[in-house]
N, C-alpha and C positions, 0 to 999 in steps of 0.2 A: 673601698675605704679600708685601712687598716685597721685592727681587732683592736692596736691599741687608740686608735685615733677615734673611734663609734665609743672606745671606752670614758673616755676624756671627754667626749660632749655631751653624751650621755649624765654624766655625773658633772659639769656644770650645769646644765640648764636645772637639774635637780635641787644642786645645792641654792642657783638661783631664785627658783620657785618656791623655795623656803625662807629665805633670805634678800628678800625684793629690794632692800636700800643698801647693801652689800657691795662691792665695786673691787674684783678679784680679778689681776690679768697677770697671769705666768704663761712663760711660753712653753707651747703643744711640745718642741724637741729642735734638736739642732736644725733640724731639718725641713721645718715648716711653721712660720708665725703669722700665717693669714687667718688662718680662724680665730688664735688668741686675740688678735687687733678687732675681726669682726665682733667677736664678744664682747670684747670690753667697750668698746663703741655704741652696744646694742645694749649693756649693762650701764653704762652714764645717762644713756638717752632715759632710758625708765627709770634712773633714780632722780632725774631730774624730774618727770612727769609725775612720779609718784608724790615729790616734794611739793610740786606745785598745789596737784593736788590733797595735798593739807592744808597748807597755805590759804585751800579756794573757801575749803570745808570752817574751817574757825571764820573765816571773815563772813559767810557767808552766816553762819550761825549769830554772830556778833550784830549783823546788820539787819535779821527776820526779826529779831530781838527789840532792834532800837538799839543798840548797848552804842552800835555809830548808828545816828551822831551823837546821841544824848548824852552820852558821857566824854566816848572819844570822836575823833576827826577817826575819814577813812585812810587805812595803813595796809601795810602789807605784811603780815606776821610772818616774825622773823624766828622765833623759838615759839617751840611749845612752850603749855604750862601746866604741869602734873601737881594737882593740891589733895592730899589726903587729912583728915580727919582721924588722926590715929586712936583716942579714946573709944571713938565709936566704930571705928573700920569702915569710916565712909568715904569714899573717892570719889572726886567732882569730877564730873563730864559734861562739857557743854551746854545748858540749858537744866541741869537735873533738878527734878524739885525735892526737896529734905526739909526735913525738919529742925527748928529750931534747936532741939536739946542734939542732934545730932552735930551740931555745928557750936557748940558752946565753948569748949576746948580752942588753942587755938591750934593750927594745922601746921601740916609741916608740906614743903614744896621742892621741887626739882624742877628745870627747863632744860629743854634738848635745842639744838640748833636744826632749823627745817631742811637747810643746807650744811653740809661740811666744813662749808671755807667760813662760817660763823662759827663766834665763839674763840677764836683764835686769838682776837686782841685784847695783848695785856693791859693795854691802856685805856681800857673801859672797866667799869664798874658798871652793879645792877641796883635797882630797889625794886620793891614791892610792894602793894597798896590793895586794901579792900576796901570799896566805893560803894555807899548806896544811893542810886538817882532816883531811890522812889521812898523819898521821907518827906513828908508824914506820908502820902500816899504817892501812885502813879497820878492819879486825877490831882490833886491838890500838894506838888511838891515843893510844901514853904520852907522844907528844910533842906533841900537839897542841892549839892549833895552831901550824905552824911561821912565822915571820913569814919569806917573801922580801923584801920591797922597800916602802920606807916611804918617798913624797914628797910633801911640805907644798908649800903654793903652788901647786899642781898649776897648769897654764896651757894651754888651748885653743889648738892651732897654729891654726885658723880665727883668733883673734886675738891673735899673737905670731909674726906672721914667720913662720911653715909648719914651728916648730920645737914639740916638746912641751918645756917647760919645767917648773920647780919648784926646791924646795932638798930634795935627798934625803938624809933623817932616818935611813934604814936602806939601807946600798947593796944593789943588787941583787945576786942569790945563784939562779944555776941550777937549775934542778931536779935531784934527784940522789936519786932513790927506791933504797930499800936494795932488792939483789937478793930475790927470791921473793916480794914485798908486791903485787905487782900494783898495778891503775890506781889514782892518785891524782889526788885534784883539785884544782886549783891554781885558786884563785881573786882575780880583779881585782874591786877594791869602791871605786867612786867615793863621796865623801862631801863633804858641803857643811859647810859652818861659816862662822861671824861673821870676816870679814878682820880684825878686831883683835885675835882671838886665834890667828894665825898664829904670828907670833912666840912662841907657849907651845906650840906644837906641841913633843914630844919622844918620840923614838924608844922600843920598849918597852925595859925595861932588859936583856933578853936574845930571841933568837929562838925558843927553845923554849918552848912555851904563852908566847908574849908576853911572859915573865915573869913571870906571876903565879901559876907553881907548881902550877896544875889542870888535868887533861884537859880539852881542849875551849874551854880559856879562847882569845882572840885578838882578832881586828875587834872583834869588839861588845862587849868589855869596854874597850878601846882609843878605840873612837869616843866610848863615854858619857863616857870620865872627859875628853873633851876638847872637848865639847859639838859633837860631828860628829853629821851626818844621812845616812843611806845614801838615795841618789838613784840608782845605775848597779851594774851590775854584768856582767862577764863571766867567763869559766871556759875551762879544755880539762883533757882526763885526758893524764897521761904515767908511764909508766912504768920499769922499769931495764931499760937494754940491756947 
């Protein structure tokens, strides 16, 4: 092999292993592009795998949960969904349990697409929703579910200025689990829809089951009647202090 050709793989597979969702193919030299095509062949294959496996990881945490079916139908998560707490410096992960004062502010959010080729259409719009399926409690859920937080427009700080934007439909509302009920789950649900039916976005008519008067009713009778798509989702449990 040549000194420069051991140099060149050497320093992909480097840069690779640093960089696992990364997908870089320039060619080795005038003179040889069979390894560049092997690489990048062997670099789509694992960013595919590696996607998937997110994709397994959220749905999989979603559904040990309950979060499907009890709030949503089963999906195939198409974006992450990164929610911080900035008063407090708290970052939700999957299942994390927090405190209520920890969560009183409202948060701010970003989504990544699991795949590449998402996120690309302009002619989609996002919202946003904070859902609790366990009001008054998990055992006895006469209120559920509870709507926190409804915002239409939803806007990726990757691009809008470094800020999460939208037009919020329902303001946000703390958590505030009645004493003796234990963990509740509190759930963030990204949703896609047609940009021209943003502007008919509307709040539910009340926060208790959504409004529409049945245990268990909320997101997903909310998304259908507004021709939304569940794409993301994240959660944490909180309970009364």
């Amino acid at each position: 092999m040549r000194p420069s050709l051991r140099r060149w793989v050497v320093l992909s597979v480097v840069n690779y292993a640093a960089k696992p969702r990364s997908v870089v193919c320039s060619a080795l030299s005038a003179h040889s592009t069979v390894v560049p095509q092997l690489l990048c062949q062997q670099r789509s294959h694992s960013t595919k795998v590696f996607e998937s496996k997110m994709a397994a990881s959220t749905r999989e945490a979603l559904r040990s949960n309950a979060i499907i079916p009890d709030v949503l139908d089963d999906f195939e998560p198409k974006y992450t969904l990164k929610v911080t707490y900035p008063s407090t410096k708290t970052e939700i992960n999957l299942g994390d349990r927090i405190s209520t004062k920890q969560a009183h502010d409202p948060p701010v959010y970003e989504f990544h697409p699991v795949s590449p080729t998402e996120g690309t259409e302009p002619n989609k719009a996002y919202s946003l929703v904070l859902t609790d399926p366990d009001a008054k409690s998990r055992q006895e859920p006469i209120w559920s579910e509870f709507c926190h937080w409804v915002v239409g427009n939803a806007s990726n700080p990757r691009t809008s200025g470094g800020k999460s934007g939208g037009t919020s439909l329902e303001k946000y509302m703390p958590p505030s689990p009645p004493p003796g009920t234990g963990d509740h789950r509190y759930v963030f649900v990204l949703l896609k829809g047609d940009a021209s039916n943003v502007g008919k976005l509307k709040a539910p008519k009340e926060r208790k089951q959504w409004g529409y008067g049945k245990q268990r009713h909320g997101v997903r009778q909310w998304a259908s009647e507004h021709g939304l798509e569940v794409v993301g989702a994240n959660f944490f449990f909180a309970q009364h202090e």
